[in-house]
N, C-alpha and C positions, 0 to 999 in steps of 0.2 A: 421488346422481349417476346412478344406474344408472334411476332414475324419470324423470330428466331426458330422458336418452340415448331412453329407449322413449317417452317423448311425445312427442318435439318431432324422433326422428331416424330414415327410413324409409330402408330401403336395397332398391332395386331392383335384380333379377338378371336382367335377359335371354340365356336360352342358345342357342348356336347350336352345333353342334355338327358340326364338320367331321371326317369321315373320310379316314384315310389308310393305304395297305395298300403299304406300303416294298416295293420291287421283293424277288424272290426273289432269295434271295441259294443260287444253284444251286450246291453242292456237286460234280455232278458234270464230270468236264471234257469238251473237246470234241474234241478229237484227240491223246488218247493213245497208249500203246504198250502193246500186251500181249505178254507173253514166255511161252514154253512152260518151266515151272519139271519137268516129267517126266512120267512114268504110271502111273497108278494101279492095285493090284492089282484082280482080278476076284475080287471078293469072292460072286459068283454067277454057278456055270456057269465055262467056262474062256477065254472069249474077249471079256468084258469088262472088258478094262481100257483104260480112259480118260484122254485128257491133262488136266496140271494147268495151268491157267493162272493169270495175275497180274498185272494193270496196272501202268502205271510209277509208279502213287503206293501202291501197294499193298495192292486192292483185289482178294478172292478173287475170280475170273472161271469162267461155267460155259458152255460147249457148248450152243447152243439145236436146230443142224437136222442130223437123224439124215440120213445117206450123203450127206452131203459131207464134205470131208477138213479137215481141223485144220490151222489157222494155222501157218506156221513160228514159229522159235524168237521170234523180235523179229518181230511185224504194227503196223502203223499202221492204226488202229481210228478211227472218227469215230460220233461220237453219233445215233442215228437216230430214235428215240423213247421213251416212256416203257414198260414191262411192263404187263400189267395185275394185276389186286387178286391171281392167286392166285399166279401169279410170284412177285409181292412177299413172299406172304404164304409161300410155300419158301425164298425166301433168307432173308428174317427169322429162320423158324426151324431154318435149316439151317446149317452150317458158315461161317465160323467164329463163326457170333454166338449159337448154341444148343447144347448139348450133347444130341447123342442118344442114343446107346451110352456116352459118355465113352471111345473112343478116337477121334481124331482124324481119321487115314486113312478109318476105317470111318464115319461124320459127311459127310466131304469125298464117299466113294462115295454113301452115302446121298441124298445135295443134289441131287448131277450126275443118278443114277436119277432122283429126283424130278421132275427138271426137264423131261429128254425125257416120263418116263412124263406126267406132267400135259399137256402141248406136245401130246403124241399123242392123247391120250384129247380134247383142247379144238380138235384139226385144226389146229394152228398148224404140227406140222410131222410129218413121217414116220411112218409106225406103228410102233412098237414091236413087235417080235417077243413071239410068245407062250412062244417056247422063254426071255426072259428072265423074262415075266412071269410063266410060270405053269409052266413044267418043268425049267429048269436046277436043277442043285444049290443047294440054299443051306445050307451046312455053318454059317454064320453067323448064323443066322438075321434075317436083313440083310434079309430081302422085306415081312414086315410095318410095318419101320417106315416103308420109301416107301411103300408102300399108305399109310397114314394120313398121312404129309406130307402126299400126290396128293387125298385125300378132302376132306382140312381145306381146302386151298387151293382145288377147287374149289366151297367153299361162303365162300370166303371174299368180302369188300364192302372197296373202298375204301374207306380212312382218310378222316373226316367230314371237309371243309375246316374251316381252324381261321377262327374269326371271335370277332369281340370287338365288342360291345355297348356302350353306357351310355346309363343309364336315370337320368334327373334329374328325378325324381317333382314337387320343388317349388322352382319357381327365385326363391323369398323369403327370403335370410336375415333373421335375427332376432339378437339381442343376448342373450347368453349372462347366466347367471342372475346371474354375478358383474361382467357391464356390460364386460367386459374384449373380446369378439370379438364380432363380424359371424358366424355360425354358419350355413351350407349345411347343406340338407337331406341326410339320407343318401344318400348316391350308390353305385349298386348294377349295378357292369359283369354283361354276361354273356358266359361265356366256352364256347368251342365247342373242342375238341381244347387244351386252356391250362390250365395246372394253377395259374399266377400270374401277376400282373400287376402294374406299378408305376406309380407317381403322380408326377407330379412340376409343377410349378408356376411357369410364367414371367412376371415379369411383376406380382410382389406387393410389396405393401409388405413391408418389413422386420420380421421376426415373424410372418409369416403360417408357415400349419403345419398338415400333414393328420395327422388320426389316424382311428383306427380308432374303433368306436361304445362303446365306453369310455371313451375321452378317450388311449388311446395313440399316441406320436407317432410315428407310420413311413413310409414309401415304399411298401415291397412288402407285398403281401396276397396270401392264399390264393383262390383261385376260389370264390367264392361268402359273400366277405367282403365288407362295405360299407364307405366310407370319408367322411370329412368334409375340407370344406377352412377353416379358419379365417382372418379376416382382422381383424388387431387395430383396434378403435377409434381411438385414438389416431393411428394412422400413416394413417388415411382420408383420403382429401382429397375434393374434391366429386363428383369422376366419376374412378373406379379399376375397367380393362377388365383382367383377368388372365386368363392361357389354363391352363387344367388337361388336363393330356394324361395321358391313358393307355395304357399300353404294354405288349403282351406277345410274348415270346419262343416263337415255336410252329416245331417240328420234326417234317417230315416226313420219313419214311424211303420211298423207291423203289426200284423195279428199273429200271434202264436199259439198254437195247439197243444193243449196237454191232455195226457193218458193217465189216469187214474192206475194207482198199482192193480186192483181188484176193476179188469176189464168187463165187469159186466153193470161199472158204472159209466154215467154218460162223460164222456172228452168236455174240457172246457178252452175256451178262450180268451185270451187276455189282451190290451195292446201294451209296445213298446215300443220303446226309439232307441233304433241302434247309430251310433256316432261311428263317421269315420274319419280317419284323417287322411286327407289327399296332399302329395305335394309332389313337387319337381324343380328340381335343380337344375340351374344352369352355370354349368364352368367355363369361366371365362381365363385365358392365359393373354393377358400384355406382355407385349415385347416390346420394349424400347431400343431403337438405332441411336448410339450413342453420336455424339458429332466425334468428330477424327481430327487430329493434328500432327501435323507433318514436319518433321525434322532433314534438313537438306546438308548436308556435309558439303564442303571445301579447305583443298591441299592450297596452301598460302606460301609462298617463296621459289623458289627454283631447284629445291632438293626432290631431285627424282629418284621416287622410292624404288629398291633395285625389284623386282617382279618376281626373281626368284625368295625372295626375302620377306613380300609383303603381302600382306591378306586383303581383298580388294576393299575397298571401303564406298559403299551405297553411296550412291548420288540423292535418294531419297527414301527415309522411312516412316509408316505413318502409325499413330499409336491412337485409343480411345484417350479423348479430351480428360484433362485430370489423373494421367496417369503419372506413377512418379517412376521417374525416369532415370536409369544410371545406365552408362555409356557402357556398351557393351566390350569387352576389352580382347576380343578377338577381332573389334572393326580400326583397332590401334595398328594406322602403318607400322612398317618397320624399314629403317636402313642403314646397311651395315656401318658402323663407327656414328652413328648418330643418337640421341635419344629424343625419344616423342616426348613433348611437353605436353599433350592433353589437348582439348579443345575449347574454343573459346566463344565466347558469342557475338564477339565484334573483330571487323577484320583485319582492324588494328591490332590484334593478338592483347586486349584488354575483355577484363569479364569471363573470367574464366569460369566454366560448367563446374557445375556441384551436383555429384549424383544424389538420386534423390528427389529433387527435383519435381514441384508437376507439372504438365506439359499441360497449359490452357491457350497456347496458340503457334500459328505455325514461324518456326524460329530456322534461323543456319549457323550450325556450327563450323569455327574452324579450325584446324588442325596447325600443330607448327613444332620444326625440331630443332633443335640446338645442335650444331656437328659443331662447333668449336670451330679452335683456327685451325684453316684448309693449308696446309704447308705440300707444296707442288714437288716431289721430285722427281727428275727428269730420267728417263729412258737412255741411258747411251751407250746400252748394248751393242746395239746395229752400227754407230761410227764406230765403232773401233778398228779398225784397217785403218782408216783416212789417220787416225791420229797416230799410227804408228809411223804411218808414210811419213807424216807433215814431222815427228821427230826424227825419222832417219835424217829426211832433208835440212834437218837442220844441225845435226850432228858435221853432215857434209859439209855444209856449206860454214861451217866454224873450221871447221880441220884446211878446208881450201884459203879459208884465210889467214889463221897461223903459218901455211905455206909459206902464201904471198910474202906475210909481214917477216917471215925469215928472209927470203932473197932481199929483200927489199935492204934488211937491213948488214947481210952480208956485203953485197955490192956498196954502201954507202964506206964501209972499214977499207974495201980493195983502194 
């Protein structure tokens, strides 16, 4: 079966392969409320301590521009832009999402320094006093770890946008060794910030099934895992277009800037993760070459059909295997004083066709008429002279006898 399948059955794959990059689905919101939750000890020097803040969905918030005064207790806040990479890259590792001393307070001071100190030193906003940076007390020794937040973050680079790839090297499947699937090339996404992605298949025959390059059957794969999609034999039909989508789940984390309604309080920042969904689709259209069978006609006897009377009848015609078949009745000889009995499948004029019929291999039909009995009659147009002659002559040669047989019998009386 499986010799049969690879001779006689090709299956074409044309890919096209549409990309689609799902809206952001933005995590952060656009006119919240930030609340002043108290202040913070002066963990350096004696006249730094700082308000805590906290959105209304409960997102730690930090102080961006040094001598302007802090939001009342409840501000209405509105989204103004994004941070850049080293913002980001301080609240990342700052309060509450990082441990840096492992106390909490001292974390929360840590962040809030970092934020100005980095703001100042990048000119985004006021200069930091040097009585903070480099001569108050630090009983805690609380200075070293913003110095290094402040250094890190400004060597730090936005997060690579996440992107997703696929790469469909050979778009020919082939017939699996055991004749059972239609078998895609390896298919090998690439993924950019995407630790996984998943498969999924609309659009298949029943049975169809991806696995991994072992022959396991799954959905989800690791980045930098190939997959296969299989499409059962059996369940093929002559043109099967199926869409294979790939999809991955990529999570950005930002800092985001907000503007106080009343601009002559200071901007805060907050972080968030915005989700995107990545995928791509690839369409695949199978085409199946059906196998063919071939029907061979033959005229059986010596009745020659008259050519002005008879429709030519194919020496051979080939149809898709399993086609049900009825005898076409314009390929029915014709001749004059005869009737066509039909066609038959042996050439003994036994087995006669039944339209309808399906055609699973190649057969010869034969044809056969019945003219009855042949009764010959003769032309004797053209003698007709000779047989007038031959009765005159013999008209003659009766009356020269009567003659005779008179003297004959006169002369006998004398």
């Amino acid at each position: 079966m499986k010799k049969i399948f690879n001779a006689i059955i090709s299956l074409l794959i044309v890919c096209v392969v549409s990309i689609s990059l799902m809206p952001v689905i933005n995590a952060a919101p656009k006119n919240p409320t930030v609340s002043k939750e108290g202040v913070m000890v002066s963990y350096i020097g004696e006249n730094y301590g700082w308000a805590k803040f906290k959105t209304s969905d409960g997102k730690t918030a930090y102080c961006m521009d040094l001598k302007k005064k802090w939001p009342e207790k409840t501000t209405n806040v509105s989204l103004q832009k994004e941070g850049d990479a080293g913002l980001t890259y301080i609240l990342q590792n700052g309060y509450p999402y990082k441990t840096i001393k492992g106390n909490g307070e001292q974390d929360r001071f840590i962040t809030q320094a970092a934020v100005w100190w980095y703001l100042s030193d990048t000119g985004q906003t006021d200069k930091l006093s040097a009585d903070f940076t480099t001569n108050a007390a630090d009983p805690y020794g609380i200075r070293p770890y913003i110095q290094k937040l402040v250094n890190e973050a400004k060597s730090a680079k936005a997060s690579a946008e996440a992107k997703l790839e696929v790469n469909v090297s050979n778009s020919n499947m082939t017939v699996s060794s055991d004749g059972k699937y239609f078998v895609s090339s390896e298919i090998a996404p690439t993924l950019t910030g995407v630790k996984t992605y998943k498969v999924s298949v609309e659009g298949a025959p029943s049975g169809s099934i991806v696995t991994d390059t072992k022959g396991t059957t799954k959905n989800t794969f690791n980045a930098g895992e190939k997959f296969l999609v299989k499409i059962p034999v059996s369940a093929l039909g002559k043109t099967t277009t199926i869409k294979v989508k790939v999809s991955a789940a990529a999570s950005t984390t930002k800092a985001y800037i907000y503007q106080p309604t009343d601009t002559s309080y200071q901007r805060l920042v907050a972080l968030y993760t915005d989700d995107n969904e990545l995928s791509k689709t690839v369409n695949l259209t199978a085409k199946v070459d059906t196998p063919k069978v071939c029907v061979d006609y033959v005229i059986v006897g010596d009745v020659k059909p008259d050519p002005n009377l008879t429709d030519p009848t194919p020496g051979r015609s080939c149809y898709d295997k399993g086609t049900k078949y009825n005898q076409e009745k314009e390929l029915t000889t014709r001749q004059e004083g005869c009737k066509f009995n039909g066609w038959y499948t042996k050439d003994d004029l036994t087995g006669k066709w039944k339209d309808g019929t399906a055609l699973n291999k190649n057969m010869t039909l034969y044809g056969a008429w019945d003219c009855g009995a042949v009764i010959t009659v003769p032309n004797t147009a053209s003698k007709l002279p000779l047989t007038i002659l031959g009765i005159g002559l013999l008209i003659i040669a009766g009356g020269v006898a009567i003659v005779i047989y008179r003297d004959k019998k006169l002369n006998a009386n004398k």
